[in-house]
N, C-alpha and C positions, 0 to 999 in steps of 0.2 A: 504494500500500500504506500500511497506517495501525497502530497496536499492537496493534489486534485480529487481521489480517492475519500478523504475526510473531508473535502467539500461539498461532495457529493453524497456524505452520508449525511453532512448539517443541513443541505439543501430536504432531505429528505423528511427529516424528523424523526428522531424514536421514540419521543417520548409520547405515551396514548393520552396526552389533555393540555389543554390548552383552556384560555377561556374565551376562544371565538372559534366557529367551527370550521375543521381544517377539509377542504374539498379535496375530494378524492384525485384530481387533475394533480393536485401538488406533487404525486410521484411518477407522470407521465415525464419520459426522458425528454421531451420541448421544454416544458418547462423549467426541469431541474438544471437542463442545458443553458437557458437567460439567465440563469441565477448563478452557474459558476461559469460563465463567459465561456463557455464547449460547445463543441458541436453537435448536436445530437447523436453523430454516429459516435462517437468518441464517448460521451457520457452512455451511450447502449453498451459499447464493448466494456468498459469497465465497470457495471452494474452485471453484465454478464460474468461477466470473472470472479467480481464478489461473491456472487450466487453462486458461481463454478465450486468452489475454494470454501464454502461453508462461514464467510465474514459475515454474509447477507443469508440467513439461513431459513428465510423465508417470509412470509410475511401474514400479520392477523389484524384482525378486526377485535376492537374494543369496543362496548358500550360505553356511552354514556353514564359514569355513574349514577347520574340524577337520576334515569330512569329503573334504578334498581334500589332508589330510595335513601341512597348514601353518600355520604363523604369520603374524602380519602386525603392523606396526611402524612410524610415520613419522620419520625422521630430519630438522634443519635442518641446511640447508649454506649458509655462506657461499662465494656463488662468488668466485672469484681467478686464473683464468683467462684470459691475456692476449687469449685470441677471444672476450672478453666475451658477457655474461649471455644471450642469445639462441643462442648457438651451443652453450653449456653446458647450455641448459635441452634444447634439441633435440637433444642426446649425452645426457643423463639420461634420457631418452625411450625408448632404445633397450635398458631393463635388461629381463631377461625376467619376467615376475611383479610389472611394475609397476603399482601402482592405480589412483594419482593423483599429478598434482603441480602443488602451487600455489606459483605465482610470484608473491614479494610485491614490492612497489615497493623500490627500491632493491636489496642484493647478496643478499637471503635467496630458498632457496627449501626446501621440505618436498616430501618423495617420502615417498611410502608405498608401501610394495611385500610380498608375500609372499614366505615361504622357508622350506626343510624343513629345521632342524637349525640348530646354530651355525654347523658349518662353512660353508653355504649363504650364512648372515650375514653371513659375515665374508666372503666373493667380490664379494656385493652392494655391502657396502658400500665395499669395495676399489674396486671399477667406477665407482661412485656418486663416492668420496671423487677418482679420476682427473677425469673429468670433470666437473666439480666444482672443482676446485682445494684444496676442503678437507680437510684430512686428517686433521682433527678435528669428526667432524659430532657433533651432541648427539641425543641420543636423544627426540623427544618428545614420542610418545605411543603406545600397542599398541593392538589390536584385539581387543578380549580377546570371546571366545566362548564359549559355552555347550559342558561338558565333554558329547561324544557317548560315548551306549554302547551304541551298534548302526553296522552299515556298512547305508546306505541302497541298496536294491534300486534294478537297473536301472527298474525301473518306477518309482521314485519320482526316480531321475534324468528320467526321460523327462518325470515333469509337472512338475517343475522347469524344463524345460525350453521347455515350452508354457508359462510365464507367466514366465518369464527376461525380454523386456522389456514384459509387459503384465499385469505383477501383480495386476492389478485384474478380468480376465479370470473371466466365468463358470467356475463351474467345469462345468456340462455341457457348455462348449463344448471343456475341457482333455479331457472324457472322453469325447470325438469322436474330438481330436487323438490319444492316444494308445491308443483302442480296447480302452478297459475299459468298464466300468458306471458311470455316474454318481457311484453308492454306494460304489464301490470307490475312488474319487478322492476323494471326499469324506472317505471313513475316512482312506486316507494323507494328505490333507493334514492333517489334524487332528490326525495324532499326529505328524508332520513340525515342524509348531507348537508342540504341545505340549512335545517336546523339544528346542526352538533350535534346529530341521536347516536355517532359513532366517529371514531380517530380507528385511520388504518395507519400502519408503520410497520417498516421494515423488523425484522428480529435480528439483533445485531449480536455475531459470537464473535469477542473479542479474542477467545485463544485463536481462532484461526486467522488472524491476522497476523501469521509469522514474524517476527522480527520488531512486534511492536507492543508498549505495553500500555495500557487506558489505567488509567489515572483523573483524580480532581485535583485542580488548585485554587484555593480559595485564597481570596483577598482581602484585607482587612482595611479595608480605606480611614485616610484620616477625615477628618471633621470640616477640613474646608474642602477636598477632594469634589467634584464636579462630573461636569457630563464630559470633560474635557479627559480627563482619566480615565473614564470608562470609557470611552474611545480610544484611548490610546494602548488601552489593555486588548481591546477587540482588535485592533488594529495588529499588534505584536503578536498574537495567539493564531492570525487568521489560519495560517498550513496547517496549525495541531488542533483545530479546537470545533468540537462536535456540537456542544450547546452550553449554552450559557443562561445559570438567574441568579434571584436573589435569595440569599438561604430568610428563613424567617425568620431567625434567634440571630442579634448581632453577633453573639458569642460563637458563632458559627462561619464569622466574616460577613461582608457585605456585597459581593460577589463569587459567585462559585462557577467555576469552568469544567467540564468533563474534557479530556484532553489525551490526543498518542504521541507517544515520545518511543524511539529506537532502543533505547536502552535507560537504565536507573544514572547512569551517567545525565545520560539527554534532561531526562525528568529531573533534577537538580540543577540542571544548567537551565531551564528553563523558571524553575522557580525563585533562582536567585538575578534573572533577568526580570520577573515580575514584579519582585523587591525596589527595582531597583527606578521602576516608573513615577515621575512625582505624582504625588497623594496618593501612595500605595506607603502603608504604614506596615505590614508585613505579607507576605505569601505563603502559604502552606498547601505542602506537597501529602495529598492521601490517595496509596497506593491500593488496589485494586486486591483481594486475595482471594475471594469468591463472588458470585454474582447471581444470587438465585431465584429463581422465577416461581410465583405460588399463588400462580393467578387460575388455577385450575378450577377450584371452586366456580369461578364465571362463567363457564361453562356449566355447571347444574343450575345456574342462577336461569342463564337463555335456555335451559331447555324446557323449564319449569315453565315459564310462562310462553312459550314456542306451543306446549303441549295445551295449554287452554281451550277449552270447547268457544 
């Protein structure tokens, strides 16, 4: 992989929310092409090769949390647990509604999980903060979703459901699957889109990206720091940097970058390059050590209501 490569994955998106809704054209090769200055055939062949090679290991459809009644939110925990980080991470595993959770090098880890209401919150994170050991996690990021004002019909669970993990899927073949008209799937996915009922995104396997290692660095802006820095961080990052926000808890910094570097060399050399931007008051490098996905569950969620009379 090369900076055209992680342009091409930023141009895409991986992350399944947003809080405006992200049209399905976003990952037609035209488009992703005006966005990292390619050619369309150029940006095809190497979307093909990521796909080849297992970087780009395929691609699925999210709901909407809204329409599943929830929120969603990732906490950091420092674990403290005397059955050490292995055993904590695999009891954090077991919370119900959980997303993801990446285990970074050393005692941190981030769970992201959904929940209906405060009170749900706060059991989660009760469970979370047990196993875990900490009892003070920071809050540091939400999943913020596009406000729904319709409850989507069984049938639009159902083709939700046919392209759950093959996003990319014809749709006359979804309107096989679920035994409408072609037309009629066509109309509901379009207005499904049109209203944020769902974020598609690539699935991004970082170990098959030979030779390179995903990593966050976070920034800690000082107090008169501006839009003029955060530009110039956007600007310095642009070859390595996949996506970019803002964590929720200052304690967390004021800017977070998901980020490929060639080697723990590179990644040090680039973190004391981010140090080094005025109104950057420090940089911190957190290193990748697992990355787990435990979005399974969302799938009984769509089939449940897919199945509705």
């Amino acid at each position: 992989m090369d900076a055209l490569d992680v342009r091409i994955i930023r141009a895409m998106g991986i992350r399944p929310y947003d809080r405006h809704a992200k049209p399905p054209e976003a990952l037609k090769p035209s488009n992703i092409a005006n966005a990292v200055d390619a050619s369309v055939v150029t940006v095809k062949e190497r979307i093909a090769r990521m796909e080849d090679v297992g970087v780009i290991a395929g691609y699925q459809i999210f709901p909407n949390l809204r329409h599943l009644d929830l929120g969603g939110r990732g906490y950091f925990f420092r674990v403290r647990t005397e059955g050490g980080k292995r055993g904590a991470v695999d009891a954090m595993a077991g919370l119900k509604g959980l997303i993801e959770l990446h285990d970074f090098l050393g005692d941190g880890v981030c769970a992201d999980f959904a929940f209906q209401g405060p009170d749900e919150l706060a059991e989660k994170l009760a469970f979370l903060s047990e196993k875990s050991g900490d009892a003070s996690p920071r809050r540091f990021y939400d999943r913020h979703m596009p406000t729904v004002k319709r409850r989507l019909s069984a049938l639009d669970w159902r083709i939700l459901r046919a392209l759950r993990g093959r996003a990319r899927r014809p749709l006359a073949e979804v309107a096989e699957a679920v035994g409408v008209s072609g037309r009629t799937v066509k109309r509901r996915y379009a207005m499904m889109a049109r209203e944020g009922s769902f974020f598609v995104v690539p699935l991004l396997n970082p170990a098959k990206a030979e030779g390179l290692i995903l990593f966050e660095l976070l920034f800690y802006l000082r107090d008169s720091a501006g839009a003029a820095t955060t530009n110039a961080i956007l600007r310095a990052f642009d070859e390595h940097r996949v996506y970019t926000y803002r964590p929720a808890s200052p304690a967390l910094g004021t800017l977070d970058m998901l980020l490929f570097a060639k080697s723990s060399e590179e990644v040090e050399r680039l973190r004391r390059q981010g140090a080094t931007i005025p109104g950057v008051a420090k940089a911190e490098a957190w290193l990748f050590q697992g990355f787990f996905d435990h979005s399974a569950w969302i799938d009984d969620a769509i089939e449940m209501r897919a199945d509705r009379p």
